[in-house]
N, C-alpha and C positions, 0 to 999 in steps of 0.2 A: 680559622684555618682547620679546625679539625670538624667543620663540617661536610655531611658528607653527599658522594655524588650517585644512585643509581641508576640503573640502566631503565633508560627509555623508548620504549617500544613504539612506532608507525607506523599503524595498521597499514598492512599490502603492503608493506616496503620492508621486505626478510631481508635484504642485501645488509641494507645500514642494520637493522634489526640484529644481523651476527657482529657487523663493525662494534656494536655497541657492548658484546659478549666479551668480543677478542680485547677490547678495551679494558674492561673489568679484570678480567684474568690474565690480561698484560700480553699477550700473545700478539705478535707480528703479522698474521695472519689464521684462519679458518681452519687451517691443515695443522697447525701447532695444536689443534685440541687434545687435553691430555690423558685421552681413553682408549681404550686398545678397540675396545669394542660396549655394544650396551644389550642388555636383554629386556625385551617387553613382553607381559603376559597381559593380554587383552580378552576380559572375558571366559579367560579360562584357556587361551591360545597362545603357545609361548612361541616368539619369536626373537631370534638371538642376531645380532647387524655388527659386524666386524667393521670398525672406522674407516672410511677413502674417501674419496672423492665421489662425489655424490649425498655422502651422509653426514660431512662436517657441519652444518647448521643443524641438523637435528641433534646430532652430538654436546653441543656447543650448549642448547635449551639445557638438554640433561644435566649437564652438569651445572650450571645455573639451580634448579630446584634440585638438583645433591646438596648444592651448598644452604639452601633454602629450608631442604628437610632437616638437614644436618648428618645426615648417615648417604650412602651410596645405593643401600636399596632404600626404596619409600613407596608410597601407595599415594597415585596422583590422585589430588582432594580434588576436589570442585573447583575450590578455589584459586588453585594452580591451573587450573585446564583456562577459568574467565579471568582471571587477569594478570596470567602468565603465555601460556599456550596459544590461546585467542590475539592479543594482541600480537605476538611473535611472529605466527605465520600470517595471520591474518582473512580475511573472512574466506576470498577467493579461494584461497588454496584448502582451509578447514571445507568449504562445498566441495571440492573436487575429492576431499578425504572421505568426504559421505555415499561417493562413487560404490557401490560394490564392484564395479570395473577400473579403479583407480592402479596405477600404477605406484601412487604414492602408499605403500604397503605400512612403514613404519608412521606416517601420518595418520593413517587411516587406525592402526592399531593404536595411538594414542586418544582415540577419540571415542573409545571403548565406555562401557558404562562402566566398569571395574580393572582399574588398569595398575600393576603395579611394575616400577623399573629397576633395575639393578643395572649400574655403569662398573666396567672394570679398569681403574686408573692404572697408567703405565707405572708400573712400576719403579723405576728415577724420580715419579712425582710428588711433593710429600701435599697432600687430599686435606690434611688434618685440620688447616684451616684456609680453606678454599672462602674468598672475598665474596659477600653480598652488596657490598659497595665499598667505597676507596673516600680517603677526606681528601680534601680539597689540597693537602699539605702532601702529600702524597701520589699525587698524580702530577703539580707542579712540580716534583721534587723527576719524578722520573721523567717528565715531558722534559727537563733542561738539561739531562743526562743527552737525551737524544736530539737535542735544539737542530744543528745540525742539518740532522734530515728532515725538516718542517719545512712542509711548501705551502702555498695555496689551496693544492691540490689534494692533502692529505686528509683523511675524512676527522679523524681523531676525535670523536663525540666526548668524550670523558675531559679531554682536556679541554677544547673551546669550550665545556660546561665551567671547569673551574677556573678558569681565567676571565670570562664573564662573573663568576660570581665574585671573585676577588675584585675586579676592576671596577666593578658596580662599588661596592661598598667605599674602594679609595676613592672614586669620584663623589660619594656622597660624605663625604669624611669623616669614615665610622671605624676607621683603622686611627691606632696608636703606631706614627712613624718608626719610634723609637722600641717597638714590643719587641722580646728577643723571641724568636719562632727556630727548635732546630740551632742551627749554626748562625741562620740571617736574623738579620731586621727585617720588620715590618716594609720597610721602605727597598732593600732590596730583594723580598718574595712578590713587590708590584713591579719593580726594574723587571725583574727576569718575567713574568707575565706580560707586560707591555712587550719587550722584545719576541717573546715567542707568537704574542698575538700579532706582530706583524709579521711575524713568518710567515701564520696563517694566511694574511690578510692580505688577497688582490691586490698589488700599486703598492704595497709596503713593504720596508725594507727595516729587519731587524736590527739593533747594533750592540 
């Protein structure tokens, strides 16, 4: 149970790609991201992007590699741009970033040969330890908080990861029924897993 789940990126697919952010940092949606605004200095060119609509997935990355660097300003590595950045937005959109006529300015300036960012957290937020990923114990504990409101429909990447990963393991019988996890047993962090996974799940009915 205290293993853990990160975020899983699908190239050209940014939608699910923020679902997967908003997931991690627990957030209800895109517009909940908790920056007021972010500065990028590209190449020597500073550009300052006040958060709205329109700039919540690009917000959302940032804060992601804030937590990554571990501070709020940082200097995107290589490493960050090929198997952060890269897979995030994905190939399509990084060529349209190579545009010198791109509308996508803040894309474009993160694709800089020397690029460093600075995010400003809202202030209510406490930054200090912003999640790089979540245990398995931990995302079942909040997805039965909100049981509830689980449909079919609901995209919930982090949870259907860790209820797969639970459910795998009781089906191959590599769980101690009787393990005390938390307040439960072993045996009802699978109950509450099974019920939530038919929430999820087309033709099933939680109980």
């Amino acid at each position: 149970m205290d293993a853990t789940i990160h975020p899983s990126f699908a190239r050209d697919s940014l939608p699910s790609n923020a679902l997967e952010l908003c997931d991690l940092l627990r957030l209800s949606n895109e517009s909940e991201v908790p920056i007021e605004s972010f500065t990028i200095i590209s190449d020597g060119n500073k550009m300052v992007t006040k958060v709205g609509p329109g700039t919540y997935k690009t917000a959302l990355v940032l804060v992601y590699l804030s937590a990554l660097a571990g501070f709020p300003a940082f200097v995107l590595t290589n490493a960050m741009h090929e198997h952060i950045l890269s897979p995030y937005f994905g190939l399509t959109l990084l060529a349209d970033a190579a545009n010198p006529q791109t509308k996508r300015t803040n894309l474009r300036a993160l694709v800089g040969k020397t690029v460093r960012i600075k995010v400003k957290f809202r202030p209510d937020y406490d930054h200090a330890n912003l999640p790089k990923s979540r245990t398995v114990q931990d995302i079942l504990w909040f997805g039965w908080e909100r049981r509830e409101s689980l449909t079919a429909t609901s995209p919930e990447p982090f949870l259907r990861a860790a209820i797969a990963w639970l459910l795998n393991r009781a089906d191959h019988h590599l769980l101690d029924p009787d393990e005390i996890i938390g307040s439960l047993t072993m045996t009802q962090w699978v109950n509450r897993a099974r019920n939530m996974y038919c929430r999820l799940t087309p033709n099933q009915t939680g109980s």
